[in-house]
VEXFIRO-35433 format. One record per atom (N, C-alpha, C, O): residue number from 1; residue in three letters; x, y, z. Coordinates in nm, 3 decimals. Layout:
BEGIN
(pt NUM; ALA; (X; Y; Z))
...
// end
This chain:
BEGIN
(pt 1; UNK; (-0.932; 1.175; 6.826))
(pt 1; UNK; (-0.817; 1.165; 6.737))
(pt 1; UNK; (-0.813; 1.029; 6.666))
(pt 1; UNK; (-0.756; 1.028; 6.557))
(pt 2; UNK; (-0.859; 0.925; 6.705))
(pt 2; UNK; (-0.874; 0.776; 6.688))
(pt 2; UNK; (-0.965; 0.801; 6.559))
(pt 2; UNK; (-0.952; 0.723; 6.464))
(pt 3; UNK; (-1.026; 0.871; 6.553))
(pt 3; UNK; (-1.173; 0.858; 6.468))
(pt 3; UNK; (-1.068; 0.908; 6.268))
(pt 3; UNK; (-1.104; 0.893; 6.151))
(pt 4; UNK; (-0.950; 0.962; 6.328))
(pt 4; UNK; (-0.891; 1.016; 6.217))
(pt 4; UNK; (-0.824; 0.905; 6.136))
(pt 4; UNK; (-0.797; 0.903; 6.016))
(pt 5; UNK; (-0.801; 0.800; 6.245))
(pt 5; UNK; (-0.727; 0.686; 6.172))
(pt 5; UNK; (-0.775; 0.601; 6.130))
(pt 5; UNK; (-0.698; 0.510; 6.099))
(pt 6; UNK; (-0.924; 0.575; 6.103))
(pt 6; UNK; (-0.987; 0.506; 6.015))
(pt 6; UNK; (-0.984; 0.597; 5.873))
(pt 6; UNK; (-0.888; 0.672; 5.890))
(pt 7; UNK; (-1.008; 0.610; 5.820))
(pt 7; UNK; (-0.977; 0.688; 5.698))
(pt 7; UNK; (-0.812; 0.640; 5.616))
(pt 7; UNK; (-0.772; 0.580; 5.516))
(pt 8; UNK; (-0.761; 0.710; 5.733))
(pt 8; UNK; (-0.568; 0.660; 5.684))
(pt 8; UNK; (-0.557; 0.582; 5.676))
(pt 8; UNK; (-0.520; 0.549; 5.563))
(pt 9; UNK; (-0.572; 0.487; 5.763))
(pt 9; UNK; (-0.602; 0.301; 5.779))
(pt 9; UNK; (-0.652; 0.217; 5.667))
(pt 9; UNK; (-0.614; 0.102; 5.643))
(pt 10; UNK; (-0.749; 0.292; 5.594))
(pt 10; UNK; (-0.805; 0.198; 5.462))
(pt 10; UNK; (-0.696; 0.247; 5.340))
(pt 10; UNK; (-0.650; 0.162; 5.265))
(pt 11; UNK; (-0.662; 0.378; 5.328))
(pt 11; UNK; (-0.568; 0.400; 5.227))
(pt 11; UNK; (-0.442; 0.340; 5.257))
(pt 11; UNK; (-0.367; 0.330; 5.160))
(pt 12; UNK; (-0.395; 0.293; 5.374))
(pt 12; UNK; (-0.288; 0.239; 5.418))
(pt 12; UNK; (-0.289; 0.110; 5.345))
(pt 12; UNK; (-0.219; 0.069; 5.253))
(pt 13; UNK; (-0.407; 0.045; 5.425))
(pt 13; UNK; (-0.447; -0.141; 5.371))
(pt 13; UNK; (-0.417; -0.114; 5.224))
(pt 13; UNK; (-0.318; -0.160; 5.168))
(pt 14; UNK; (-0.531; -0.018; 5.151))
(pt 14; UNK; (-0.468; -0.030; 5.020))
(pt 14; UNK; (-0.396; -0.017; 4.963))
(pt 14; UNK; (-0.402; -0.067; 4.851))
(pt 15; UNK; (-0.315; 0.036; 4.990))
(pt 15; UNK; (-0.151; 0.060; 4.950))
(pt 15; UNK; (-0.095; -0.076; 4.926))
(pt 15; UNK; (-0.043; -0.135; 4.832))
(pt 16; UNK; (-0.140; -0.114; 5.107))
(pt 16; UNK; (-0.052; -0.269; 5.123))
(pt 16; UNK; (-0.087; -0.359; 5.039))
(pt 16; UNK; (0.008; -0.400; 4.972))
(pt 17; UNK; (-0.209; -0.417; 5.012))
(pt 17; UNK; (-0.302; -0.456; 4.910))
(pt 17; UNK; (-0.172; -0.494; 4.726))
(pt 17; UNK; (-0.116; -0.588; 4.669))
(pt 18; UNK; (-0.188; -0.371; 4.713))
(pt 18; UNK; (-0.140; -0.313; 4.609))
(pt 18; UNK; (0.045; -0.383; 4.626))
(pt 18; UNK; (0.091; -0.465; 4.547))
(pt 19; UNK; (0.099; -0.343; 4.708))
(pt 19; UNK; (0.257; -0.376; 4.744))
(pt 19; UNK; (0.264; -0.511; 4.718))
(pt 19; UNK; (0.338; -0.565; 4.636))
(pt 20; UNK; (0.134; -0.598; 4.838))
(pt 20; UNK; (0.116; -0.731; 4.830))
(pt 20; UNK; (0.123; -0.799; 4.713))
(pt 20; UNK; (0.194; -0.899; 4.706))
(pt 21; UNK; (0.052; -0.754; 4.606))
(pt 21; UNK; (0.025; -0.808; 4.488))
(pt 21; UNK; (0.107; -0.822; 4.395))
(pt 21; UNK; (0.122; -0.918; 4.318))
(pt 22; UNK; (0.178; -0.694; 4.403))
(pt 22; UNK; (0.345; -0.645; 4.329))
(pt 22; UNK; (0.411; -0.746; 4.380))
(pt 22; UNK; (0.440; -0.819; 4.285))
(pt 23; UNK; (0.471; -0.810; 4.523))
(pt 23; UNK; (0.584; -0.840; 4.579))
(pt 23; UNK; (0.535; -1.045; 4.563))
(pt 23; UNK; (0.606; -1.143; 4.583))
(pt 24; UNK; (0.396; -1.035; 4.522))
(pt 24; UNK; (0.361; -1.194; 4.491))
(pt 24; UNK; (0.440; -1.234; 4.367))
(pt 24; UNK; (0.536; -1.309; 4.354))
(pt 25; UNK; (0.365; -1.156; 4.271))
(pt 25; UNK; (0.363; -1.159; 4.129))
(pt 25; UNK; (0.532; -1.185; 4.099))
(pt 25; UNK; (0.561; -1.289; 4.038))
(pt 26; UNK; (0.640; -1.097; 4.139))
(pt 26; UNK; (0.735; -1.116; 4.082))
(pt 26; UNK; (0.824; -1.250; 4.184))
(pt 26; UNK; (0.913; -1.321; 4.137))
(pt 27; UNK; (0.773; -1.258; 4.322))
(pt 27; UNK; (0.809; -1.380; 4.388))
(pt 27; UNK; (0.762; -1.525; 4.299))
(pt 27; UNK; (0.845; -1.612; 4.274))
(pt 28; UNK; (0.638; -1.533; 4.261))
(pt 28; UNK; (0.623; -1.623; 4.200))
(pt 28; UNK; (0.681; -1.690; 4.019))
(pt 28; UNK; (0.681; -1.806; 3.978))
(pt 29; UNK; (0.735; -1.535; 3.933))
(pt 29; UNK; (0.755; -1.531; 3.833))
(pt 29; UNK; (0.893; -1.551; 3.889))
(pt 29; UNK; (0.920; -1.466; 3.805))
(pt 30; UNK; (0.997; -1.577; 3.944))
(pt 30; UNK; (1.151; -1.604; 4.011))
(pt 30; UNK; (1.153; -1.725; 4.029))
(pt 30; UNK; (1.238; -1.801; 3.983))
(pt 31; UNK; (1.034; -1.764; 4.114))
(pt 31; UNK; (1.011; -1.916; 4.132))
(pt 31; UNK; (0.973; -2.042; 4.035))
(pt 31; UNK; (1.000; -2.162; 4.021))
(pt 32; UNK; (0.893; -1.939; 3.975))
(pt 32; UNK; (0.808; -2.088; 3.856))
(pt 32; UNK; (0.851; -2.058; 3.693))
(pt 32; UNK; (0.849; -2.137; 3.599))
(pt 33; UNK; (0.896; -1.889; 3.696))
(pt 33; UNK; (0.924; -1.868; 3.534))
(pt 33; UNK; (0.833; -1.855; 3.493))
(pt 33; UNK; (0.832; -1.898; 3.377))
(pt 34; UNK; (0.683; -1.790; 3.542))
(pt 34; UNK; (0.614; -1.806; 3.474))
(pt 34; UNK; (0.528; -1.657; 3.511))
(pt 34; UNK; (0.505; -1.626; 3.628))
(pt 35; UNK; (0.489; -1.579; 3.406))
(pt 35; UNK; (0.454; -1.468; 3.463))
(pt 35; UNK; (0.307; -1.464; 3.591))
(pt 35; UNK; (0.312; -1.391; 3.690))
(pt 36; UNK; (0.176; -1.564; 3.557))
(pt 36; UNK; (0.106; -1.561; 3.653))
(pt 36; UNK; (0.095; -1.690; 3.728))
(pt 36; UNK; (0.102; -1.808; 3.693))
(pt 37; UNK; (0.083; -1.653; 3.802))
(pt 37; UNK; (0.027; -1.756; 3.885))
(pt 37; UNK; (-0.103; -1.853; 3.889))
(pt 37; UNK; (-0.210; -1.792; 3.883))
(pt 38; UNK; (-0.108; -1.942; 3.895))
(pt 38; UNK; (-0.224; -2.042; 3.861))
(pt 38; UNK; (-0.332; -1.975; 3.909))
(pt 38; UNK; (-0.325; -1.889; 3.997))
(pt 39; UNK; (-0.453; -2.019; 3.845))
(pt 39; UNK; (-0.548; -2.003; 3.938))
(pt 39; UNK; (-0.645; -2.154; 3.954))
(pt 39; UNK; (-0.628; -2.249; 3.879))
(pt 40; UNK; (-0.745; -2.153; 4.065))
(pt 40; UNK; (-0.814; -2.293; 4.058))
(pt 40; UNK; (-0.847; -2.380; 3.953))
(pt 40; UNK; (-0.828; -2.501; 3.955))
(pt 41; UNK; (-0.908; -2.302; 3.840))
(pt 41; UNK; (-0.941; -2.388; 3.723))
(pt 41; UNK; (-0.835; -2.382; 3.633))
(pt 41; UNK; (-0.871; -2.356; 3.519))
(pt 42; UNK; (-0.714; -2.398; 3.649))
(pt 42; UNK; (-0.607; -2.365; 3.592))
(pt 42; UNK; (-0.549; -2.528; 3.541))
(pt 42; UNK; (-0.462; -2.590; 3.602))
(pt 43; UNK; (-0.622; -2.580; 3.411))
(pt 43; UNK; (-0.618; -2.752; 3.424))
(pt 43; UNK; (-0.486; -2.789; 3.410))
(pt 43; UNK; (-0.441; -2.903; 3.423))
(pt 44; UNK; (-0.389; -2.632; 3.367))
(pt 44; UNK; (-0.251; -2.764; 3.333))
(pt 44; UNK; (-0.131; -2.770; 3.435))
(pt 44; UNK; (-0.017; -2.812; 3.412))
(pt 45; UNK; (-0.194; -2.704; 3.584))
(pt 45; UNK; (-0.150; -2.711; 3.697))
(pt 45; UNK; (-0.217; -2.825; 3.744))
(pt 45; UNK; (-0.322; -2.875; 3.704))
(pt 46; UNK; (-0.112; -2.870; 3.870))
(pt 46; UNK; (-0.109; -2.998; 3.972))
(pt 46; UNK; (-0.225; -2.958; 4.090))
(pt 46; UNK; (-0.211; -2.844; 4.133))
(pt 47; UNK; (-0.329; -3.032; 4.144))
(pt 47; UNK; (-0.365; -2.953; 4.220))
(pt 47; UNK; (-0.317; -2.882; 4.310))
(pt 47; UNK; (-0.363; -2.774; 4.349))
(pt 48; UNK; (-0.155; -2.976; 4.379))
(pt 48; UNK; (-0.061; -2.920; 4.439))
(pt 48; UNK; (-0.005; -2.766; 4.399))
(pt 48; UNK; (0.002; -2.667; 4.471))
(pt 49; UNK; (0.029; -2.782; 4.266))
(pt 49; UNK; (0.072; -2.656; 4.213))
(pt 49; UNK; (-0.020; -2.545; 4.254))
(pt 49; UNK; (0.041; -2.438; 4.259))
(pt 50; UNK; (-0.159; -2.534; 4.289))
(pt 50; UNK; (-0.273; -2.408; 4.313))
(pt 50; UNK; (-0.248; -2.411; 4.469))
(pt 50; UNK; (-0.246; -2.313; 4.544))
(pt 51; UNK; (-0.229; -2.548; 4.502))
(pt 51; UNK; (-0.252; -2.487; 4.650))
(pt 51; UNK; (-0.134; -2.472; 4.742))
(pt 51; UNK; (-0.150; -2.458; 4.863))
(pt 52; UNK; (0.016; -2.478; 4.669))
(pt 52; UNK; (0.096; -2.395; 4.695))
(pt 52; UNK; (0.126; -2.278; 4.639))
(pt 52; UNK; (0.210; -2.216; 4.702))
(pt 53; UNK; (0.084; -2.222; 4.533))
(pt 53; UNK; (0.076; -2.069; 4.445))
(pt 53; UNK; (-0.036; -1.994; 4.585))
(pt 53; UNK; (-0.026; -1.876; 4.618))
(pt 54; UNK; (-0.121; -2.079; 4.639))
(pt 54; UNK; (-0.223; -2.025; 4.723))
(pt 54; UNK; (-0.181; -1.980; 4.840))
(pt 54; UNK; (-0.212; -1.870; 4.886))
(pt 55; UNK; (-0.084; -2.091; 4.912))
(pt 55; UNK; (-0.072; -2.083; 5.025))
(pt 55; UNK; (0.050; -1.957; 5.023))
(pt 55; UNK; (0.041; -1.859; 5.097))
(pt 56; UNK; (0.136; -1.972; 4.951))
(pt 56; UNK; (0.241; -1.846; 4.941))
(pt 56; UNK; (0.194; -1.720; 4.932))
(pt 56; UNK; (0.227; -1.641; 5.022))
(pt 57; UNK; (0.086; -1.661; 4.794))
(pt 57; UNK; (0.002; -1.571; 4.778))
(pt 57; UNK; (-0.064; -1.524; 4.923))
(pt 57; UNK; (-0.079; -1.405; 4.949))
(pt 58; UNK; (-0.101; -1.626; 5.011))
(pt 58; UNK; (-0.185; -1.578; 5.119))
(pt 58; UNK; (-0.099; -1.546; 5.213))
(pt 58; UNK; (-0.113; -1.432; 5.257))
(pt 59; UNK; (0.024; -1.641; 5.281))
(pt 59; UNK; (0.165; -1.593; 5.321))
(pt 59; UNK; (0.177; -1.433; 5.317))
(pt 59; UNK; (0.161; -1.349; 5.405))
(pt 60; UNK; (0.215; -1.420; 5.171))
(pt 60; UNK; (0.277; -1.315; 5.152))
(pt 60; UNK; (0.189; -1.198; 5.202))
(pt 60; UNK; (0.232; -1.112; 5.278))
(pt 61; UNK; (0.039; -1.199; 5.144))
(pt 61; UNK; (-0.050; -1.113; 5.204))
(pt 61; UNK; (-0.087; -1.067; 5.321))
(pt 61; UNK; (-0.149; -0.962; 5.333))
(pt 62; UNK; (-0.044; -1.157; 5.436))
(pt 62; UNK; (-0.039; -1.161; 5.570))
(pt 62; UNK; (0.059; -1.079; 5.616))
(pt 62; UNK; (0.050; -1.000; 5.710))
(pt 63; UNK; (0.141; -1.097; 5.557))
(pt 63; UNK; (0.294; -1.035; 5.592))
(pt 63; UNK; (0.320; -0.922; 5.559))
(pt 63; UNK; (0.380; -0.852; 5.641))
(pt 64; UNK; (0.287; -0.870; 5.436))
(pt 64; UNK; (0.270; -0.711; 5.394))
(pt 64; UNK; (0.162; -0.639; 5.450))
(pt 64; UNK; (0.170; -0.518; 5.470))
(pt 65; UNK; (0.043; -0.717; 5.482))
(pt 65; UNK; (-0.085; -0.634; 5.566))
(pt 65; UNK; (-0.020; -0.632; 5.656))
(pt 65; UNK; (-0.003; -0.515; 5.688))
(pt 66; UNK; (0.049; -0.723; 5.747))
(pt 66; UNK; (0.084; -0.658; 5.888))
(pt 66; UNK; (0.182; -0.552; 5.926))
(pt 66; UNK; (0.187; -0.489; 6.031))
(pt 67; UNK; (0.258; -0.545; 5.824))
(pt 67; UNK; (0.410; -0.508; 5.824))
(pt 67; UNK; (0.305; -0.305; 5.792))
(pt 67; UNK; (0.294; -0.215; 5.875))
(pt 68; UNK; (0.265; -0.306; 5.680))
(pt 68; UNK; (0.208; -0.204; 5.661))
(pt 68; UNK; (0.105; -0.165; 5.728))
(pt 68; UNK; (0.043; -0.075; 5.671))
(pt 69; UNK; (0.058; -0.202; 5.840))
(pt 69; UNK; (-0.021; -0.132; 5.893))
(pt 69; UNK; (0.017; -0.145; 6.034))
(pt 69; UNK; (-0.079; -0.107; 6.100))
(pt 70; UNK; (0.094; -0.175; 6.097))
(pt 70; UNK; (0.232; -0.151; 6.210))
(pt 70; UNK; (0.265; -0.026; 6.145))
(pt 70; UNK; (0.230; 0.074; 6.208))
(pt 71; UNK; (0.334; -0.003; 6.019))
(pt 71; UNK; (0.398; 0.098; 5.982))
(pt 71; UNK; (0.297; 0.212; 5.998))
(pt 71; UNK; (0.318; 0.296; 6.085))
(pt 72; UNK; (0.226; 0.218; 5.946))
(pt 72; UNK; (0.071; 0.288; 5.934))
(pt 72; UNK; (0.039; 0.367; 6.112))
(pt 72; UNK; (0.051; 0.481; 6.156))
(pt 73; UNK; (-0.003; 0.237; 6.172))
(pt 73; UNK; (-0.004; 0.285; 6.337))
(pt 73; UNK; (0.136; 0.358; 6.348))
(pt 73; UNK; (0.112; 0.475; 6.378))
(pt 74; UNK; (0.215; 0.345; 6.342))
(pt 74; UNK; (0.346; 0.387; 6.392))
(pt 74; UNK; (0.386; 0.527; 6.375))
(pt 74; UNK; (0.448; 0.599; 6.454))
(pt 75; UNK; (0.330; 0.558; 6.234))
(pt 75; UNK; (0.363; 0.708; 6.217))
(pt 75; UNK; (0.236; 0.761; 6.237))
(pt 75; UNK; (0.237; 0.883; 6.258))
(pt 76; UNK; (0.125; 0.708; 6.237))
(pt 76; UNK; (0.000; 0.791; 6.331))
(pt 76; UNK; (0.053; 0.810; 6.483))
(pt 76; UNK; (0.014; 0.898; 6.559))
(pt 77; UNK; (0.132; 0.730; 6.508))
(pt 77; UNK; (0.145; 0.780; 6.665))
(pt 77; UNK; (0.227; 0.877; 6.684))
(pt 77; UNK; (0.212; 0.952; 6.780))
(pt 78; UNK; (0.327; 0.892; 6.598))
(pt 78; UNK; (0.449; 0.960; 6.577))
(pt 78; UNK; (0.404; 1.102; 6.564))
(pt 78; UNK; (0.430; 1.196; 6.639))
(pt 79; UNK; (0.333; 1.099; 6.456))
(pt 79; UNK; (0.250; 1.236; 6.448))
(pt 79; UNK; (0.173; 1.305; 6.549))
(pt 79; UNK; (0.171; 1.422; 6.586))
(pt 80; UNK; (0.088; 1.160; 6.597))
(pt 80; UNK; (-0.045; 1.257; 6.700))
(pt 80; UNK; (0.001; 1.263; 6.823))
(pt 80; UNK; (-0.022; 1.359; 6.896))
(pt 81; UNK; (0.084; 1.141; 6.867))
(pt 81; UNK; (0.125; 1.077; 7.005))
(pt 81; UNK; (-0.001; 0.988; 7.071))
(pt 81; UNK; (-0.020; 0.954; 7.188))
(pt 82; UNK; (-0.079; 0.964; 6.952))
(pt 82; UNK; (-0.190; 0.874; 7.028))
(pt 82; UNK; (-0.147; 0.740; 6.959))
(pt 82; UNK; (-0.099; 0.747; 6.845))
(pt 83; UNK; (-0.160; 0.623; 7.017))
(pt 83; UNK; (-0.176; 0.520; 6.914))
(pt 83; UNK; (-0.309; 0.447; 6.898))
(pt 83; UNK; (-0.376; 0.410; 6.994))
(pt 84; UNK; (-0.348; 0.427; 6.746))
(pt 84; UNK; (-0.465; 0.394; 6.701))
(pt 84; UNK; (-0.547; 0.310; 6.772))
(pt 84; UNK; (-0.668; 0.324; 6.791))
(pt 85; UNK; (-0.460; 0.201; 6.819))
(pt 85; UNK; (-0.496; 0.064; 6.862))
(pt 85; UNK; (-0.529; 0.003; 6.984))
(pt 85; UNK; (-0.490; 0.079; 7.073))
(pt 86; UNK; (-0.582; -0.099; 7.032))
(pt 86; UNK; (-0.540; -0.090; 7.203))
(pt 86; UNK; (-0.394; -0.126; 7.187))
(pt 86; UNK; (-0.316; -0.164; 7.099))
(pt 87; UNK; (-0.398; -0.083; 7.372))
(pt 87; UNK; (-0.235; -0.028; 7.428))
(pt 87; UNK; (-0.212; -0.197; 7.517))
(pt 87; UNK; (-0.108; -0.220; 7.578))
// end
């Protein structure tokens, strides 16, 4: 039954992926007013400015991958009564 939740598991991540990116983008456009976010060669940012756009971006990514794939295990278990993961 385990073997079923790899499959769900990657469409899950990507989902989250996807949420992640959504829930950056408009966190950062609230914060800075600015629709994107820097990137490294971005000269008329501070270097500070990239590597807090970075560290938040990666934050946030952490936090929606985990949150969504808890959620993910959760209703695989709900469904099968197995859970994906070790116990």
């Amino acid at each position: 039954m385990k073997t079923l939740y790899k499959p769900l598991s990657l469409l899950v991540s990507t989902l989250g992926a996807v949420l992640a990116g959504t829930v950056f983008k408009q966190v950062w456009k609230r914060v800075s007013g600015e629709p994107d976010a820097p990137n490294a060669t971005d000269r008329k940012y501070t270097v500070w400015q990239v590597i807090a756009a970075a560290a938040v971006e990666g934050a946030i990514f952490g936090a929606v991958k985990a949150a969504v794939d808890r959620a993910g295990a959760a209703s695989y278990e709900k469904a099968t009564g197995a859970w994906p993961g070790e116990e």
